[in-house]
C-alpha positions in Angstrom: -74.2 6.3 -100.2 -74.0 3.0 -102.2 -73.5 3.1 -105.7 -75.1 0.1 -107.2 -73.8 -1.7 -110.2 -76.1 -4.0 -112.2 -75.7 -7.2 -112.9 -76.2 -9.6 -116.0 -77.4 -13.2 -116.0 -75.8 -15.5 -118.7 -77.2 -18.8 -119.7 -75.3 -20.9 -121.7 -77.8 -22.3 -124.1 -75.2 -23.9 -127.1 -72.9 -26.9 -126.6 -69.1 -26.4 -127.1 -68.7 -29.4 -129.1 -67.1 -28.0 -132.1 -66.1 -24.7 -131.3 -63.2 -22.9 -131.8 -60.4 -23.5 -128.4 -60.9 -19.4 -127.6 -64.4 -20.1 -127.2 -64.4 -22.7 -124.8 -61.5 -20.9 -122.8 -63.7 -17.6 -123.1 -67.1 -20.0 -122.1 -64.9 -21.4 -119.0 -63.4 -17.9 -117.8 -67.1 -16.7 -117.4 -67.4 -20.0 -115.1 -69.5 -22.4 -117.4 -69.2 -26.0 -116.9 -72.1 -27.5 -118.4 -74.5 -26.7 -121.1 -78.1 -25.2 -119.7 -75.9 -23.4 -116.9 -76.7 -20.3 -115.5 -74.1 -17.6 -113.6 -74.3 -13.6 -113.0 -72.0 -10.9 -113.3 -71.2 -7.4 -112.5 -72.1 -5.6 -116.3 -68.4 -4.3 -117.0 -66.5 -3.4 -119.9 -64.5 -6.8 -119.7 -67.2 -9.1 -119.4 -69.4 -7.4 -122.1 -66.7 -7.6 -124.5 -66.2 -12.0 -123.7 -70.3 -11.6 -123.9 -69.8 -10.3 -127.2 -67.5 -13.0 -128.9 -69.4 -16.3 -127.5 -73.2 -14.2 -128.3 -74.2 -17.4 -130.3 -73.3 -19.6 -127.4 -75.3 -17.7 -124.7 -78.7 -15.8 -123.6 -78.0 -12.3 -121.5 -80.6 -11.0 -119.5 -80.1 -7.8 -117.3 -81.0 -8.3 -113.1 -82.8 -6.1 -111.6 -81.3 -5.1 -108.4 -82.8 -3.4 -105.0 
């Protein structure tokens, strides 16, 4: 039996210019490059929390998985 884990899809949708240096090394450790970007990752503790202090910078939508 598989257990399946769900996943979260994170668009950036705010620029970095301006922000604070923990931002952008928080933005680039969930792989952003570029503004308008979209990645998706396992929903865990440790990326929820890095979710949680760049929330102004980014849209989080859950994926449904099958």
């Amino acid at each position: 039996m598989s257990e399946s884990t769900s996943k979260l899809s994170v668009k950036q949708v705010r620029s970095l210019s301006g922000r604070p240096e923990k931002h952008r090394r928080t933005m680039r450790a969930l792989g952003f490059t570029k503004n308008q970007q979209t990645r998706v990752h396992n929903d865990t503790p440790t990326i929820r929390g890095m979710l949680e202090q760049v929330s102004h910078l980014v849209e989080v939508h859950t994926v449904e998985e099958q």
